[in-house]
PyMOL CGO cylinders between C-alpha atoms (Angstrom):
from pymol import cmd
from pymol.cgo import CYLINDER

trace = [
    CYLINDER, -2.84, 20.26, -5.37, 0.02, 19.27, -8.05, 0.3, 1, 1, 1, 1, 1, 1,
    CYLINDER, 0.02, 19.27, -8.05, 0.96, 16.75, -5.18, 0.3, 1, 1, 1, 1, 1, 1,
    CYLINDER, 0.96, 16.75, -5.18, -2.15, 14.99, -4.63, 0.3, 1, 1, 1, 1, 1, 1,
    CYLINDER, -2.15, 14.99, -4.63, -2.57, 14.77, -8.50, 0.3, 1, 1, 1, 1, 1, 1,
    CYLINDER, -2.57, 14.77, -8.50, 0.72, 12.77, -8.77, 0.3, 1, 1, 1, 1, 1, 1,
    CYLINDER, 0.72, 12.77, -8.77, -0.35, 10.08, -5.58, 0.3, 1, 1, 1, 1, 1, 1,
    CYLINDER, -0.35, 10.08, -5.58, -3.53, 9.90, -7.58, 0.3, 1, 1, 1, 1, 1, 1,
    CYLINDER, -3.53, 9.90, -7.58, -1.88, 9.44, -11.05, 0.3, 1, 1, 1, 1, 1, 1,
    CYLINDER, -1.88, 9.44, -11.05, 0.68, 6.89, -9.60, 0.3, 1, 1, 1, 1, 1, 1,
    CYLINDER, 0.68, 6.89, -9.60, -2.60, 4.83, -8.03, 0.3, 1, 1, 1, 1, 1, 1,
    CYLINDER, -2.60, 4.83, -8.03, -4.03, 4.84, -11.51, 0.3, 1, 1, 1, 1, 1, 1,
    CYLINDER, -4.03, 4.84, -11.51, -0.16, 3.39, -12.66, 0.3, 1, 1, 1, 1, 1, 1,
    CYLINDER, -0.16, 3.39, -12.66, -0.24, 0.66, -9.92, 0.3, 1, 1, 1, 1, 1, 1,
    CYLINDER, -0.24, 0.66, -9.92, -3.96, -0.31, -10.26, 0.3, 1, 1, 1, 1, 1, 1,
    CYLINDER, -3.96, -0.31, -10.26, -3.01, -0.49, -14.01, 0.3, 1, 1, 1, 1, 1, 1,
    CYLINDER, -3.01, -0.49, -14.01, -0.35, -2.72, -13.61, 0.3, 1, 1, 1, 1, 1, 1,
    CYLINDER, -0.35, -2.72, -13.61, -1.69, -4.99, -11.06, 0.3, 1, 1, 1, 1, 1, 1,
    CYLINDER, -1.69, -4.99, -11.06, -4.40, -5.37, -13.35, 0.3, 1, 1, 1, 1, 1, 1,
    CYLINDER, -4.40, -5.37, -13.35, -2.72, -6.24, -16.44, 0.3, 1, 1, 1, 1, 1, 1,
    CYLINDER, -2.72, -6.24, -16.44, -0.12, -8.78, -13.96, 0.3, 1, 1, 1, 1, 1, 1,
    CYLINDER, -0.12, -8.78, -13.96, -2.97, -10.43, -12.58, 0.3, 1, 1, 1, 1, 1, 1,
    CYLINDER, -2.97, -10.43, -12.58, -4.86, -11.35, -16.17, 0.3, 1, 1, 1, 1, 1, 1,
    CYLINDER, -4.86, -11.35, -16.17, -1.14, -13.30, -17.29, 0.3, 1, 1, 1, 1, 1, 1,
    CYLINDER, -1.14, -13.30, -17.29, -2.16, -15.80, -14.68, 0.3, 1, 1, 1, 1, 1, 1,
    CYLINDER, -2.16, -15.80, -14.68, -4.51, -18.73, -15.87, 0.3, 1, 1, 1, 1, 1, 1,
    CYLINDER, -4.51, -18.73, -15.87, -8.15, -17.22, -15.55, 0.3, 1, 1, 1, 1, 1, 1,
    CYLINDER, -8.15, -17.22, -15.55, -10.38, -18.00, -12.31, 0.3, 1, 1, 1, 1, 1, 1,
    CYLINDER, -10.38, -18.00, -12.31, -13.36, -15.96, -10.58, 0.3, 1, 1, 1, 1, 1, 1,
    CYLINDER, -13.36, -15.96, -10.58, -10.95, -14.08, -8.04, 0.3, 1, 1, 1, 1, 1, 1,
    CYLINDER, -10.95, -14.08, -8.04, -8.54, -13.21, -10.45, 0.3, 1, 1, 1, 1, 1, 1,
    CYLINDER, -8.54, -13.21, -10.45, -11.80, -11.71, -12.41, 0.3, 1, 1, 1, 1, 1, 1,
    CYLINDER, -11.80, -11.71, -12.41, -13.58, -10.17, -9.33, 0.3, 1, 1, 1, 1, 1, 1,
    CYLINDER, -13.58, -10.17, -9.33, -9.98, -8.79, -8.50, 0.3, 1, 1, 1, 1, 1, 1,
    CYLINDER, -9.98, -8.79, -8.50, -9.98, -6.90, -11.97, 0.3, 1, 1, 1, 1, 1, 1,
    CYLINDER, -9.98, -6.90, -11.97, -13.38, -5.86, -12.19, 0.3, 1, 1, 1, 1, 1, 1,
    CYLINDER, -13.38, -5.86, -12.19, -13.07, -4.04, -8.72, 0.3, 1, 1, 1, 1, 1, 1,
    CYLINDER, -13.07, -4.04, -8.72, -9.19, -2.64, -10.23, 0.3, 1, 1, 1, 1, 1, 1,
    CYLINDER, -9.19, -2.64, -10.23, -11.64, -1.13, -12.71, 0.3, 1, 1, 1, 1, 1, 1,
    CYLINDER, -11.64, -1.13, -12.71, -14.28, 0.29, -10.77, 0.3, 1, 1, 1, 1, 1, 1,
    CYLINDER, -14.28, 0.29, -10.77, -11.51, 1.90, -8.38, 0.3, 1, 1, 1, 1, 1, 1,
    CYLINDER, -11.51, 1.90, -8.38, -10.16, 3.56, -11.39, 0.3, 1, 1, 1, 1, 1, 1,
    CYLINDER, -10.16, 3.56, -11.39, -13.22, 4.79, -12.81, 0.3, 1, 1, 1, 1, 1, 1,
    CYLINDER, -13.22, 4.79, -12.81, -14.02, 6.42, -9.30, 0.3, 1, 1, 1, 1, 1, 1,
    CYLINDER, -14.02, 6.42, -9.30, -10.53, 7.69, -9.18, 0.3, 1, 1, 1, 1, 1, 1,
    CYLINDER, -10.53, 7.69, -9.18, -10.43, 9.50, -12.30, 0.3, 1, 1, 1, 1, 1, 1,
    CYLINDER, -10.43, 9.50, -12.30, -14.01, 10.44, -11.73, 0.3, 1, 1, 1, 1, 1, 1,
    CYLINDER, -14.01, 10.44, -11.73, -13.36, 12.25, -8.52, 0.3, 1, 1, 1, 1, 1, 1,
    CYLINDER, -13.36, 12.25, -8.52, -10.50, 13.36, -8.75, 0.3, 1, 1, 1, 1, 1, 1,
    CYLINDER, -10.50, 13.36, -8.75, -9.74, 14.62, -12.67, 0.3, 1, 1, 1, 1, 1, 1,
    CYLINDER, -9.74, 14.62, -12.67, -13.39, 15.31, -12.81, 0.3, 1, 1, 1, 1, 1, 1,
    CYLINDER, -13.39, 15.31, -12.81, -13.89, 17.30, -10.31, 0.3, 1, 1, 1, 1, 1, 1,
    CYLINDER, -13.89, 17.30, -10.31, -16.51, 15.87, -8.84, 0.3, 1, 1, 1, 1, 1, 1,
    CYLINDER, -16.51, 15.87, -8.84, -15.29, 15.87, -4.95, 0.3, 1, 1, 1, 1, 1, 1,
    CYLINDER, -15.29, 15.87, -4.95, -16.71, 19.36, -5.13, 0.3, 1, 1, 1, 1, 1, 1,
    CYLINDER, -16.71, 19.36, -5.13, -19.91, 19.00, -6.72, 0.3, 1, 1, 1, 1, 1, 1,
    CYLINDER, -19.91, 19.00, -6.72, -23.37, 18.44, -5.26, 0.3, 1, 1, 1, 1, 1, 1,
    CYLINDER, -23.37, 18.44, -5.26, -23.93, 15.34, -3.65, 0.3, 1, 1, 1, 1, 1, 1,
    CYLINDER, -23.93, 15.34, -3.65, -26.70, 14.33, -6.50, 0.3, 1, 1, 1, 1, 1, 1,
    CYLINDER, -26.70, 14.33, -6.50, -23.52, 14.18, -9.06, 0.3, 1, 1, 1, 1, 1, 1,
    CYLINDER, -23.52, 14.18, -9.06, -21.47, 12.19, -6.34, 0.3, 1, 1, 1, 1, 1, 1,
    CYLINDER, -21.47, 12.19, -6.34, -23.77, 9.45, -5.39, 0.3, 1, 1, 1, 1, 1, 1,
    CYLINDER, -23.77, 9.45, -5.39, -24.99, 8.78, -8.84, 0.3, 1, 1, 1, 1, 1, 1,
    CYLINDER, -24.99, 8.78, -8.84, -21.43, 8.29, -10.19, 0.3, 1, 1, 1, 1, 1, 1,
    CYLINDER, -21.43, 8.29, -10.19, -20.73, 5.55, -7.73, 0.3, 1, 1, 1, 1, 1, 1,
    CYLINDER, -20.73, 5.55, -7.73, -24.05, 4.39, -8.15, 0.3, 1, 1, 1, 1, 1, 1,
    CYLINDER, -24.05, 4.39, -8.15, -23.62, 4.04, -11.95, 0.3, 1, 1, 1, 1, 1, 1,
    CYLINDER, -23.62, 4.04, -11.95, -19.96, 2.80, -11.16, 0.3, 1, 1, 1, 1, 1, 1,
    CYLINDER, -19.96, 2.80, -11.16, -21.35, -0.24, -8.75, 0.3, 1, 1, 1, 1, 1, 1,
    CYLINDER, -21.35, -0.24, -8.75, -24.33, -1.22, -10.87, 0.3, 1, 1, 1, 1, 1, 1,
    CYLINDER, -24.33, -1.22, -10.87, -22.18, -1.47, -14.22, 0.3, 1, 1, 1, 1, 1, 1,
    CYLINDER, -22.18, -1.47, -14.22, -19.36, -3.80, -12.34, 0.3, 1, 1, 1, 1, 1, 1,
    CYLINDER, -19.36, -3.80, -12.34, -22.70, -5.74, -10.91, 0.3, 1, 1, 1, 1, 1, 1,
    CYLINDER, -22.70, -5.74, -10.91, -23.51, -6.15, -14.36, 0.3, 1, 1, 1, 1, 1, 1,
    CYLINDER, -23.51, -6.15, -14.36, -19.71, -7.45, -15.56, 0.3, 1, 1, 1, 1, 1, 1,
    CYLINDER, -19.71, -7.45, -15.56, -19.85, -9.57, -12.44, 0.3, 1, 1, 1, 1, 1, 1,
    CYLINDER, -19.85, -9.57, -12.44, -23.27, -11.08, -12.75, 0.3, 1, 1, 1, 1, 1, 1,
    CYLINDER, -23.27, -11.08, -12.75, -22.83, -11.97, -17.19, 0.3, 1, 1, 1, 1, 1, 1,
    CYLINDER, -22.83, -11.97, -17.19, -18.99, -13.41, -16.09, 0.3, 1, 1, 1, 1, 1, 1,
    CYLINDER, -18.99, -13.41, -16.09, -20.70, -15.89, -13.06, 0.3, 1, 1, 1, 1, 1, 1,
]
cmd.load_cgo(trace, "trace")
C-alpha cells in the first residue's frame, strides 16, 4: 500500500513538473491541450487513489470521470 502511494505521489510530482515546463514555452493549442489533459490526469489520480474511490460503487466512479472529462471539455472548448 505505502508503495503504491509513493509511484502515485511521484506521478503527481512529474505530471506537475511537466506541466509547469511545458507553459515556459511560447503558448500554442498543443502545449494547452497537453496541460489541460496533465490536469485531468491529476484530478483522476488524486481522486482514485487518495480518495478512495477505486473501491467504491461504480455510480461514484463513473461520475467522477464523467465530471472530470466534461469540465476539461469545457476548458478546451472556451480556450479554441
Amino acid at each position: 500500500m505505502q508503495k503504491t502511494l509513493t509511484y502515485t505521489y511521484a506521478l503527481l510530482l512529474v505530471l506537475t513538473l511537466t506541466g509547469a515546463l511545458l507553459s515556459s514555452f511560447s503558448i500554442s493549442k498543443t502545449i494547452v491541450l497537453a496541460i489541460v489533459a496533465f490536469s485531468i490526469a491529476k484530478f483522476l489520480t488524486v481522486a482514485f487513489q487518495f480518495m478512495e474511490l477505486k473501491n467504491a460503487h461504480s455510480f461514484w466512479k463513473v461520475l467522477i470521470v464523467l465530471y472530470g472529462c466534461l469540465i476539461g471539455g469545457v476548458f478546451i472548448t472556451m480556450l479554441y
